[in-house]
C-alpha positions in Angstrom: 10.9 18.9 10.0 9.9 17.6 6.9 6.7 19.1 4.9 4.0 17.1 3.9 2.2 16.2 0.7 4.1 13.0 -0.6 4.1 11.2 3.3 0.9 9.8 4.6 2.7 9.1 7.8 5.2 8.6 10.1 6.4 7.0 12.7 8.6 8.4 15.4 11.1 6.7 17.7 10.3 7.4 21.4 11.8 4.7 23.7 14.7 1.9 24.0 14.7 -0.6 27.0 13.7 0.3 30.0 15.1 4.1 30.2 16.5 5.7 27.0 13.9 8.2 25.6 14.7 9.5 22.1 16.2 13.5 22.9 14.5 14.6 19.6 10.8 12.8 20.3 9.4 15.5 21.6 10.3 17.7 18.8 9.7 15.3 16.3 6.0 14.7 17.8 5.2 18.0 17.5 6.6 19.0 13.7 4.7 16.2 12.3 1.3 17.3 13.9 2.3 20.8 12.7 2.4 19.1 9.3 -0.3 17.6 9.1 0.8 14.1 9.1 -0.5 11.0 10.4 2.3 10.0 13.1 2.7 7.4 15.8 5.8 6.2 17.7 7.9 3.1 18.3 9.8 1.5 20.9 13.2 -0.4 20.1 13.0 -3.6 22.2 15.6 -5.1 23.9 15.8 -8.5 25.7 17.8 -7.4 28.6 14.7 -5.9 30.4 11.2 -7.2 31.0 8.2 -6.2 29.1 6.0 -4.2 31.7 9.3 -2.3 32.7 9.7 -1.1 28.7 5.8 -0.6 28.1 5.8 1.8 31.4 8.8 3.7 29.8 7.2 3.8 26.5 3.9 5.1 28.1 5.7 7.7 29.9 6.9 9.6 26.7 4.2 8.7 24.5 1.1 10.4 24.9 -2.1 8.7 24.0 -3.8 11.4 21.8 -6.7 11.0 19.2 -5.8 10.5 15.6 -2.5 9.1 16.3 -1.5 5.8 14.9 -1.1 2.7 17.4 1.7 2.0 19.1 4.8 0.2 17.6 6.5 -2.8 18.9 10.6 -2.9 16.9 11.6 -6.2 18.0 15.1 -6.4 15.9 16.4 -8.5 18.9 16.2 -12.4 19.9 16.5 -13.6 23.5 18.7 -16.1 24.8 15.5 -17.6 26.3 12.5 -18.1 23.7 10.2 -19.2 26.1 11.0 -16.2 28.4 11.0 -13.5 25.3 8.0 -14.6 24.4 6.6 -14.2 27.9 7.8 -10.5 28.1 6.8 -9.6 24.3 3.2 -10.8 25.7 3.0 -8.7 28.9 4.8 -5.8 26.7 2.1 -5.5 24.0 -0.9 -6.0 26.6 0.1 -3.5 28.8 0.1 -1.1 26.1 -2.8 -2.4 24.8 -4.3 -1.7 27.7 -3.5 2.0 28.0 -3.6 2.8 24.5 -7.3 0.8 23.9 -5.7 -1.0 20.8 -3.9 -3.4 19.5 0.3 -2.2 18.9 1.9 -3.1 15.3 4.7 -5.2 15.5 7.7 -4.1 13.3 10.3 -6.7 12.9 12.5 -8.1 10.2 11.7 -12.0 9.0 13.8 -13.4 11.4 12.1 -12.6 14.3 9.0 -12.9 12.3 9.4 -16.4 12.2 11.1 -16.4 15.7 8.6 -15.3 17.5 5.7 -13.3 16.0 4.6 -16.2 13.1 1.6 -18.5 15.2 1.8 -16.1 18.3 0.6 -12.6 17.1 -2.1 -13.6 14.6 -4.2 -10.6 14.8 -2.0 -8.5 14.8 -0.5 -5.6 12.1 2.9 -6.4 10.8 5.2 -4.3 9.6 8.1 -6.4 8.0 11.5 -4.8 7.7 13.6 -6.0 5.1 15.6 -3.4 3.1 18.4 -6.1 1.6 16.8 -9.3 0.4 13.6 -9.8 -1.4 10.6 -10.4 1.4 9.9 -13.9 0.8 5.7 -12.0 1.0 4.0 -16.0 1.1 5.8 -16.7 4.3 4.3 -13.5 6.2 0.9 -12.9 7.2 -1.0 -9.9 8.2 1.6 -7.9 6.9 0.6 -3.9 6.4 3.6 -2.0 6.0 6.9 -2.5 4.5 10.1 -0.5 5.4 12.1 -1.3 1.6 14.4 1.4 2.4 16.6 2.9 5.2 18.6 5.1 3.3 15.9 7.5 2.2 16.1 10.8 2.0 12.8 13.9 3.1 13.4 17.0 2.4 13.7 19.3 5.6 15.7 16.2 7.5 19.2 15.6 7.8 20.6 12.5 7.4 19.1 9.0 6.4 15.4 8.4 6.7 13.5 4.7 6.6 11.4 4.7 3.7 8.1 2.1 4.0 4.7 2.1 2.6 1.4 1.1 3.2 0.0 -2.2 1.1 -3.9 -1.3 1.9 -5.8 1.4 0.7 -5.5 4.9 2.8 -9.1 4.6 4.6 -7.6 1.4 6.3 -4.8 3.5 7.2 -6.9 6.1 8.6 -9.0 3.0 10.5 -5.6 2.3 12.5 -6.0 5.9 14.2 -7.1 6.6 18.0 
């Protein structure tokens, strides 16, 4: 696991769909607690099962504990049916709303922004992906984290890491917590 001191925080992937749960989450969960630093976890999305059925999975692997950040929505994905993905990205963010008592981030790149977060999830935290091109910033709103990178690389981990930052200053950070 990596050590702390240049990483305010982290976030850990814990679910895919309606089964897959990450092999190293549980691991991963507990090194960054043992380093001190702020850490939440993320569900990849997919359009092939319904929202409740992916919230429950991500609930079952994903303790709600104080001082963690909220959960993550990864919507990398578009459904054949916008109307219908819409639908389930609703009933997938208030069900974990409900459990969680707040509001998930929504990480996605600007293609789904515009798909389907843009005029739907006002109030919610963005977290724009978009490693390749310039983020066209005046088309995205609420935006709070940034992944620029996803070749990184952290001491203490193999392999590639996704580098983002935080555009706020750390006491809002700290506000996202449990």
């Amino acid at each position: 696991m990596a050590q702390s001191g240049q990483f305010s925080f982290a976030f850990i992937k814990a679910t895919e769909g309606k089964n897959y749960k990450d092999a190293y989450f549980q691991e991963n969960w507990r090194g960054t607690k043992e380093q001190n630093i702020l850490r939440g976890a993320y569900h990849f999305y997919s359009d092939y099962r319904t929202g409740i059925e992916q919230a429950n999975n991500y609930i079952s692997v994903v303790p709600k504990e104080a001082g963690m950040l909220p959960p993550v929505l990864d919507l990398e994905v578009s459904g054949n049916d916008h109307s219908m993905m819409l639908r389930e990205l609703n009933r997938f963010i208030n069900r974990l709303q409900q459990h969680y008592g707040v509001k998930p981030i929504i990480y996605t790149d600007h293609d789904r922004y515009t798909e389907y977060i843009q005029g739907n999830f006002a109030n919610y935290t963005i977290w724009i992906r978009d490693v390749y091109t310039p983020v066209q910033w005046n088309k995205v709103q609420n935006w709070s984290f940034w992944q620029y990178n996803n070749r990184g690389h952290v001491p203490g981990v193999s392999g590639y890491v996704d580098m983002n930052v935080f555009s706020r200053p750390q006491k809002e950070l700290a506000a996202l917590v449990l």
